[in-house]
C-alpha positions in Angstrom: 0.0 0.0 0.0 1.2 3.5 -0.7 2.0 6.1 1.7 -0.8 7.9 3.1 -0.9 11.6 2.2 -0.8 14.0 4.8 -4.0 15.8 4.3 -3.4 19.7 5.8 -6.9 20.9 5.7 -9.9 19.5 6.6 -13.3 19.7 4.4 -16.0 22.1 6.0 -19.5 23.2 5.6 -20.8 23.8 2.2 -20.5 27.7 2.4 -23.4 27.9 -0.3 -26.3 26.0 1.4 -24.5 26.5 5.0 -27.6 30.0 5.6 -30.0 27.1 5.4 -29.9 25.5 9.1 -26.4 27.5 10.5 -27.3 27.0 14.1 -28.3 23.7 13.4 -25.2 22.7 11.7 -23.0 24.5 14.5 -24.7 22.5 17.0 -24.0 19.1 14.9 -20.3 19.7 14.5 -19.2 21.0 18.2 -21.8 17.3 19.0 -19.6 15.4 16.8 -16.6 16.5 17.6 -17.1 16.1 21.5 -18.1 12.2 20.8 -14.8 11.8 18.6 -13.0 11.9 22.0 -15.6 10.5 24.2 -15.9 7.3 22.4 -11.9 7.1 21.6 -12.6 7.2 18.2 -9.2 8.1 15.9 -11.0 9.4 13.3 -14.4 10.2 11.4 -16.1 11.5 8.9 -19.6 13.0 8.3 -21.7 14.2 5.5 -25.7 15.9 5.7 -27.1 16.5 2.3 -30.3 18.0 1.2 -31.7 18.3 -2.0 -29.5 17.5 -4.8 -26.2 19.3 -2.7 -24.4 18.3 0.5 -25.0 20.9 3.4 -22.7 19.9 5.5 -19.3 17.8 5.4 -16.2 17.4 7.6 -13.4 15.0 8.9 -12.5 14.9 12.4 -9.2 13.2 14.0 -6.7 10.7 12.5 -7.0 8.6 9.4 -3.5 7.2 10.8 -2.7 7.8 14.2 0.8 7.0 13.9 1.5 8.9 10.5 -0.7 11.9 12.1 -2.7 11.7 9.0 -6.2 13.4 9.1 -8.9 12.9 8.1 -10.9 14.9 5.9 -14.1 14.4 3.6 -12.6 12.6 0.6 -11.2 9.8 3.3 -11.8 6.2 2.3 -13.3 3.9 5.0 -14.9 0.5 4.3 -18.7 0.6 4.5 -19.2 -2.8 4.3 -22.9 -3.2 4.6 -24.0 -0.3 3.2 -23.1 -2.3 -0.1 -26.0 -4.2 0.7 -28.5 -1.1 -1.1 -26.5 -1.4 -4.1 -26.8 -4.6 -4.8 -29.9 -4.1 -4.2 -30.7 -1.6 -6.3 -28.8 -3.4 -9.3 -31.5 -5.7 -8.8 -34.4 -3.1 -9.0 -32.7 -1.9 -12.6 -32.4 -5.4 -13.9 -36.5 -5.8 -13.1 -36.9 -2.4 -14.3 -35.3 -3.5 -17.8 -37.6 -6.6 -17.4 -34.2 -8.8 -17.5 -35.3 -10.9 -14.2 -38.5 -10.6 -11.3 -38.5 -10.1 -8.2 -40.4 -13.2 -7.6 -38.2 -15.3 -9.8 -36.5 -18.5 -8.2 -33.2 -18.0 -6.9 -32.3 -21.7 -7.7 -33.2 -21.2 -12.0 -30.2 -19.0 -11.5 -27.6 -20.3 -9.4 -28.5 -24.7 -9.9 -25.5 -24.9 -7.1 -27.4 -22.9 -4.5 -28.6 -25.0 -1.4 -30.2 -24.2 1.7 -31.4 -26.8 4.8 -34.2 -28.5 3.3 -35.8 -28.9 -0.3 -38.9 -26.7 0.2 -36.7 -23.6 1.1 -34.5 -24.3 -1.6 -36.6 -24.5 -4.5 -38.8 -21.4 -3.5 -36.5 -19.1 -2.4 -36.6 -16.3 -4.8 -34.7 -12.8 -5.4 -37.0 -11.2 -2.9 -36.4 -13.2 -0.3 -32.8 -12.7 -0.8 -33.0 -8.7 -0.2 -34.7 -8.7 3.0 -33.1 -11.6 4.9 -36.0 -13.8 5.8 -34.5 -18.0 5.1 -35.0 -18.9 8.2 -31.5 -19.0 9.6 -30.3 -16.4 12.1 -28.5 -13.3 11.9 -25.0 -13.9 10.6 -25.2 -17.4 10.5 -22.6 -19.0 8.4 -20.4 -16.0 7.9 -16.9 -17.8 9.3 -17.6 -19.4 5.9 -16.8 -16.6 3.9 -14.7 -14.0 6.3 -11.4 -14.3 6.0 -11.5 -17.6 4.3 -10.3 -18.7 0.8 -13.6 -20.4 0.2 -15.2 -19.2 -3.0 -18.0 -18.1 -3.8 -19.6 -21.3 -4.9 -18.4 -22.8 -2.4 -19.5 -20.5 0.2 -23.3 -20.8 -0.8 -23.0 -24.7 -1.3 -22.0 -25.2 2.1 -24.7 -23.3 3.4 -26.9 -26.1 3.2 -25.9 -27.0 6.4 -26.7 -24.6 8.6 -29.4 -25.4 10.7 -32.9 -22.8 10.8 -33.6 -21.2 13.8 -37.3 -20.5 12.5 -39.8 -21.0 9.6 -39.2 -20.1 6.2 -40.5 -16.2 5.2 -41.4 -15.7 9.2 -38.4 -14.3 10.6 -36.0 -11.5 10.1 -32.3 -13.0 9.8 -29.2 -11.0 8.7 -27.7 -12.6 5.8 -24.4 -12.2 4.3 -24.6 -14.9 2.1 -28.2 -14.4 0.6 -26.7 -11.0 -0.8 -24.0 -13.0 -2.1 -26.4 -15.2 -3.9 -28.4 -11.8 -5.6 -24.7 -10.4 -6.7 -23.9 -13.8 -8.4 -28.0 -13.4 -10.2 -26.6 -9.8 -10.9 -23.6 -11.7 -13.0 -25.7 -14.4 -14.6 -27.8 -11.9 -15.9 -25.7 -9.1 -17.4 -22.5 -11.3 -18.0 -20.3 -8.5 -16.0 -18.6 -9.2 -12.5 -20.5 -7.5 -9.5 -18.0 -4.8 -9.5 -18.1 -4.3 -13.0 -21.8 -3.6 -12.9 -21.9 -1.9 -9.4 -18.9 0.6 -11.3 -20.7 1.4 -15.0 -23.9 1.9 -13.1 -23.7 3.4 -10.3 -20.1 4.8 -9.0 -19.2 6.3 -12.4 -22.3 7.9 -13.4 -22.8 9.3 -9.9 -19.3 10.7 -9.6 -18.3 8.2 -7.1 -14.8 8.5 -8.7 -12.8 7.5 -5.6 -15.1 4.6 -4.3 -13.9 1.2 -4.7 -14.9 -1.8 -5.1 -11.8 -4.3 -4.1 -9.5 -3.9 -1.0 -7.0 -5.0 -4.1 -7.0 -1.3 -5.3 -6.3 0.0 -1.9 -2.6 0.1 -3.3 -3.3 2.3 -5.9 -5.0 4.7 -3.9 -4.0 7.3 -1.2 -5.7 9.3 1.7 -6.8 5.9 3.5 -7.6 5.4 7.0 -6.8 2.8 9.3 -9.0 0.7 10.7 -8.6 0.4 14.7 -10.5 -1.3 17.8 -10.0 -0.1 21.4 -9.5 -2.2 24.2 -7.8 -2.2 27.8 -7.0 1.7 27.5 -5.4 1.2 24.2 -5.7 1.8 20.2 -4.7 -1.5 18.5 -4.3 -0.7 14.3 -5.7 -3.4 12.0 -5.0 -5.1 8.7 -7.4 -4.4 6.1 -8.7 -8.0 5.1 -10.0 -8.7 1.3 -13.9 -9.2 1.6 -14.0 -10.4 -2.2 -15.5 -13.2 -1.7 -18.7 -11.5 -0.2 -18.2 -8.2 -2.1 -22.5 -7.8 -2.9 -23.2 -7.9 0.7 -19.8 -5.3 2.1 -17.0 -4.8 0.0 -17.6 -1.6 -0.9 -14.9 1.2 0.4 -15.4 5.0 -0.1 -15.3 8.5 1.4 -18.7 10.9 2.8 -18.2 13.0 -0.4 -18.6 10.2 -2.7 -21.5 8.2 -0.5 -23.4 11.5 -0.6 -24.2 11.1 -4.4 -25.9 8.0 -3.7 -28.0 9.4 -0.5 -28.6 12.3 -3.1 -29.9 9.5 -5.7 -32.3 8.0 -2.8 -33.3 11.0 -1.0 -34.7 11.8 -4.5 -36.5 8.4 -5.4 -33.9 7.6 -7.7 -32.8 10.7 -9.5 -29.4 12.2 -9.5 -29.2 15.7 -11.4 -32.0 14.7 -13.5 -31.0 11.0 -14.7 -33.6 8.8 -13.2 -31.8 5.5 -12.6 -34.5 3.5 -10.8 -38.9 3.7 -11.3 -40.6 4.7 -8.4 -42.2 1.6 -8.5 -38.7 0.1 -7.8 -38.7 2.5 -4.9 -41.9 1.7 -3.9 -40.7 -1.8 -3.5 -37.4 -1.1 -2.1 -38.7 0.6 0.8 -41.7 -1.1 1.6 -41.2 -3.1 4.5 -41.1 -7.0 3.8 -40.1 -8.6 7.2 -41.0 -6.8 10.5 -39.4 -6.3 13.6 -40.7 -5.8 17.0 -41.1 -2.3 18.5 -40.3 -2.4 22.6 -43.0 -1.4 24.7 -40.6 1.7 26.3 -39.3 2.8 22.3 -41.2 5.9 22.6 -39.2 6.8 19.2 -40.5 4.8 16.6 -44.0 3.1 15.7 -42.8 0.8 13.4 -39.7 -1.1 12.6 -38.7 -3.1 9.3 -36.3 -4.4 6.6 -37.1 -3.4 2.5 -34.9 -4.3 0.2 -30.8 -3.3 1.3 -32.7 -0.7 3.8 -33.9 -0.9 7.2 -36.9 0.7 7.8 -38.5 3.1 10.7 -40.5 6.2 11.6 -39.3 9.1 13.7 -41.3 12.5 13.9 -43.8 11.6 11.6 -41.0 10.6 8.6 -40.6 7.2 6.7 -36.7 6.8 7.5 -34.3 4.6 5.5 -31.2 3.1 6.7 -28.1 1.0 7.1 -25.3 0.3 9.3 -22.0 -1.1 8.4 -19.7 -3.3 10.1 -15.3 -4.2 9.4 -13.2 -4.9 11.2 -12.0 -2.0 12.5 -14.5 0.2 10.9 -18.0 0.7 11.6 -20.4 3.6 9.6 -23.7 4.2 9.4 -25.9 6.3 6.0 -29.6 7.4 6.8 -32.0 9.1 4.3 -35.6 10.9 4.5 -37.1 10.8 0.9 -39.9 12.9 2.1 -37.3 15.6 3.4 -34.5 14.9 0.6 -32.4 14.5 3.9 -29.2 12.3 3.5 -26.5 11.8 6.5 -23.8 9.6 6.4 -20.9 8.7 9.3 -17.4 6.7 8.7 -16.0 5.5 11.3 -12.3 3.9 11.6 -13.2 2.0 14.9 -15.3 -0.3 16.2 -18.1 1.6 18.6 -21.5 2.9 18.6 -20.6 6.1 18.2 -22.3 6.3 14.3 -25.9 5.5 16.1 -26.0 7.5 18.5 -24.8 10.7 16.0 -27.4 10.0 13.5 -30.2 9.7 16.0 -28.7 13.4 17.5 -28.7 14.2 13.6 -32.2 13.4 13.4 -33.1 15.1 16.4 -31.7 18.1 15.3 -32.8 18.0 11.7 -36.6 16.2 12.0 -36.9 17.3 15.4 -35.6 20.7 15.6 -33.9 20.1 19.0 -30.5 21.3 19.8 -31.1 20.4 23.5 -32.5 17.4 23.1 -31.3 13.6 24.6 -27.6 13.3 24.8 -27.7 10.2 22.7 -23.7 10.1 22.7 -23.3 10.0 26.3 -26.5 7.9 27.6 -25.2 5.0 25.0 -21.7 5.7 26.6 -23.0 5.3 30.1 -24.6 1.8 28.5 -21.3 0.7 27.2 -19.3 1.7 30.0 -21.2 -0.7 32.7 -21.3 -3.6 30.2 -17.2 -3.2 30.3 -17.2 -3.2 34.0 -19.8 -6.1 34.2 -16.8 -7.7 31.5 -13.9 -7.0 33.6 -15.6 -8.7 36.8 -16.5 -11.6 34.9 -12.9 -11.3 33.8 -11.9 -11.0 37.2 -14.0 -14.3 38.2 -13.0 -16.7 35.6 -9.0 -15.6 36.9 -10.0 -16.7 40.5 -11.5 -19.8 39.0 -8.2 -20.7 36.8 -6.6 -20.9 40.1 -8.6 -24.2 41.4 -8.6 -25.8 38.0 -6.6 -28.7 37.1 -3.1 -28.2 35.5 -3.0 -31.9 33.9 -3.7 -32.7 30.3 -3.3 -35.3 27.8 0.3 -35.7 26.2 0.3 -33.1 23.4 1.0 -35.7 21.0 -2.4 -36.9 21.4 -4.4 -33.7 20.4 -2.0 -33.4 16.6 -4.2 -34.2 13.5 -6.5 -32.9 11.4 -10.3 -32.2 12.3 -13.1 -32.1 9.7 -16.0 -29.8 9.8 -18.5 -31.6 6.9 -19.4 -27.7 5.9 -16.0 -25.8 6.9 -13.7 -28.1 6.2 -10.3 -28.7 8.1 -8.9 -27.5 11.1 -4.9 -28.6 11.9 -3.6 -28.9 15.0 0.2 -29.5 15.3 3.2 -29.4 18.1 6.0 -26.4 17.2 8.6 -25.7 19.6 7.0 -28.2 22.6 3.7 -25.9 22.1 0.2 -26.7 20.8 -1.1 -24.4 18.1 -4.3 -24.9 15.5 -4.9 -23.3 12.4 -8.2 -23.4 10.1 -7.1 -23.9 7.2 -9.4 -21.8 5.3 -8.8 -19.0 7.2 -5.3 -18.1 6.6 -5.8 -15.2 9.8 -7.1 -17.8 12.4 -4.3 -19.4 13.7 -3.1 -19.2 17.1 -0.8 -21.3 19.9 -2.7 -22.7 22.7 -2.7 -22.4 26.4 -3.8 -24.6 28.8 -6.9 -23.5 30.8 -8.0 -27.7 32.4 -8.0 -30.9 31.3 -8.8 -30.7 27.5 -9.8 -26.7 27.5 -7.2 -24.7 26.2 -7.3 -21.1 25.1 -5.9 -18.8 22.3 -6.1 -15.6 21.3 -5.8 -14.7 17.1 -3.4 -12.2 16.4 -4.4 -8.6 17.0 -3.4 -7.1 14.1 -5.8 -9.2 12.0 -8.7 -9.7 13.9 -10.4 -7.7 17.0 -11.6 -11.1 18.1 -11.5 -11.7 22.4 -9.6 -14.5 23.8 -11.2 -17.8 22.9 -11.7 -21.1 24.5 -11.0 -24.7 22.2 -11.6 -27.9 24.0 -11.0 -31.9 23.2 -14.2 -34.6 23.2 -12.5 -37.5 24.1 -14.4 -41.1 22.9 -15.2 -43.9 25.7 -11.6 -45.0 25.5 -10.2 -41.6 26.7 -9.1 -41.2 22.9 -9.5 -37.7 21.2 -11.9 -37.7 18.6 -13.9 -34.5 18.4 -12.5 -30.5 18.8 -14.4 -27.5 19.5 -14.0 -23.7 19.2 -15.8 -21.0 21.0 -14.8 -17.0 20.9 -17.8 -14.9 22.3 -18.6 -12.3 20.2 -21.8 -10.8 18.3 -20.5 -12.0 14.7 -19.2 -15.1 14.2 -20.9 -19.2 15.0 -17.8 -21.1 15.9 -20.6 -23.7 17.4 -22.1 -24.0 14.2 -18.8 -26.4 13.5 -18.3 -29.9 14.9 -14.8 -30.6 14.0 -14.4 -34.9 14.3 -10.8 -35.9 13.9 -9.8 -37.8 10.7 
């Protein structure tokens, strides 16, 4: 990767539209840049647009902590999921051209797509795809794809056995791998890769010029930030990691400049300075809710909550709301947009916190609600998070006094080497280096790790920190009725990733 730039100044309002709201865009930037240290964020970047213009649009902090590099509005951060409306959308355009349906079968496209039982299979169609509704729980089977060298095939041929958590079309649950499936439709259809289509259609005739589409271009590119996670009082820098095997559902990367075209293009039903690029019956369909979620008795701030199609869906002071959040490693963001006020806002993050939530609720406060001195949404979800880490650290605490009592004997290492199968996964190793134990997955080049023991067949490990934000994690030996190894497990707790949907038997 090239050197990053140092960038001198940082992007500010939009002196020509900045008259519109000035005390409410004053407000929004002394809010943000109070959370940029609250939340130990390095650095950020935010964008408000309105209209066909953006009103507002800034950088705050360090694209590079060490390099001092700041950040300012052309910055590129991963978005990740926010792919997921453009993919979306590419679908929209193809049933606007009358190329595919939504209601089409997902299976007369892809014959090598699978999912738990027949039934499902052979009536999934594109529709289902968008708004995440298979049956299977949020990110279930993503340690398939992350980080792995599975392909894409491969990725949604092995999804056939994870196991549904409820009945098919009744449930909302986050998919990765369905948008996978509608970006290799996309390709069937129009004979181009995902990024090829995603690029002629939608980043170059928007003016997206510095959006990408591949971490592989990263090194032909410049004013990047870094992602980082925060943890024990300190700033740990990550790797970027290639998403291309997932790229419809989060590979996107790209700066609040060039994301504010696209809000532009929504905000306005699908026009962007007078090319209309979807119907507004495709908008119509887009942001009509197709799977609901429950509303909590004490969420006095919405009366409805739902997913379309690449949008989550809400109300808040009387507006139909669209939105998405993002998630890398290292990065989180967070794009919102009011069709009915022409209101886009979008955040980049280079760390992993709430902080993009609670700024674009305070953005809609301000904006929807007219209320400079409204809830401190910042601060009351800091409060949250801060007793959640001291309820960790005394389970922390706990588990140390219990270490103490546990048993220090274990099998001979010799008896844990071999190789572990997984029928969906695949192989995990485990081998003896320097009179140590370590395991590696073999399709995940980044999870490998020595182990320590923790009692009698536990051990634990921890992945390196400058690939993965991952806690310490606990793997453990069945043994058979003869005492002999046979069976390995992995568990990391986290809100992500399913070790327990593998059961590794040893070959």
């Amino acid at each position: 990767m090239k050197k990053i730039i140092l960038v001198l100044s940082i992007i500010a309002f939009n002196a020509s539209s900045f008259s519109q709201t000035p005390k409410q865009l004053e407000h929004l930037d002394a809010y943000y840049q109070k959370a940029l240290s609250q939340w130990h964020v390095p650095g950020m970047a935010i964008a408000i647009t309105k209209g066909d213009r953006i009103i507002f649009s800034k950088g705050y902090g360090y694209a590079n902590i060490e390099n001092k590099t700041r950040v300012n509005a052309n910055t590129l951060f991963a978005i990740a999921s926010n792919s997921k409306a453009f993919t979306a959308t590419a679908i929209a355009q193809l049933v606007d051209a009358k190329k595919i349906k939504w209601s089409d079968k997902v299976i007369d496209y892809l014959p090598y797509y699978k999912l738990y039982d027949e039934y499902t299979t052979q009536n999934m169609t594109i529709e289902d795809l968008l708004c995440h509704r298979n049956g299977l729980k949020t990110f279930s089977g993503d340690l398939l794809w992350y980080g792995s060298t599975l392909s894409a095939k491969q990725v949604l041929a092995a999804q056939q056995y994870l196991k549904p958590t409820s009945a098919f079309r009744t449930t909302f649950g986050y998919s990765n791998i369905s948008y996978l499936a509608a970006g290799k439709i996309i390709e069937k259809v129009t004979d181009s890769t995902w990024a090829e289509y995603i690029g002629a259609h939608f980043l170059k005739p928007l003016k997206m010029n510095r959006t990408l589409t591949s971490t592989t271009q990263l090194k032909n590119t410049y004013n990047v930030a870094t992602p980082y996670f925060y943890e024990d009082g300190k700033t740990h820098a990550l790797n970027w990691l290639n998403w291309d095997n997932i790229a419809p559902a989060g590979a996107l990367i790209s700066s609040v400049n060039d994301y504010a075209n696209w809000l532009i293009l929504n905000a306005n039903k699908g026009k962007f300075q007078d090319k209309k690029f979807y119907t507004p019956q495709s908008f119509t369909n887009i942001t009509t809710p197709h799977i609901n979620f429950k509303v909590q008795e004490n969420d006095v701030k919405n009366n409805f909550k739902a997913y379309g199609l690449g949008w989550s869906i809400q109300d808040n002071y009387g507006y139909k709301i669209m939105g998405h959040g993002g998630g890398y490693d290292g990065m989180i963001s967070k794009s919102t947009f009011v069709p009915e006020k022409k209101i886009g806002i979008i955040i980049l993050t280079n760390s992993l916190s709430w902080a993009p939530s609670a700024l674009t609720n305070k953005t809609i406060d301000v904006l929807l609600g007219d209320k400079l001195d409204g809830k401190d949404w910042s601060t009351n979800w800091l409060v949250y998070k801060e007793n959640q880490e001291k309820a960790d650290v005394k389970k922390r605490l706990k588990n140390e006094k219990l270490r103490q009592k546990l048993s220090k004997h274990h099998q001979k290492l010799e008896n844990y080497v071999g190789t572990y199968h997984d029928k969906m996964y695949g192989n995990v190793s485990v081998r003896i280096k320097d009179k140590a134990l370590y395991f590696s997955m073999d399709n995940t080049p980044i999870f490998k790790a020595q182990l320590q023991h923790w009692n009698g067949n536990i051990f634990t490990f921890r992945f390196d920190t400058q690939v993965s934000s991952l806690p310490e994690g606990k793997l453990w030996f069945d043994t058979d009725k003869n005492n002999n190894i046979n069976k390995l497990h992995i568990n990391i707790p986290n809100p992500d990733f399913y070790f327990d949907e593998f059961e590794f038997k040893k070959l």
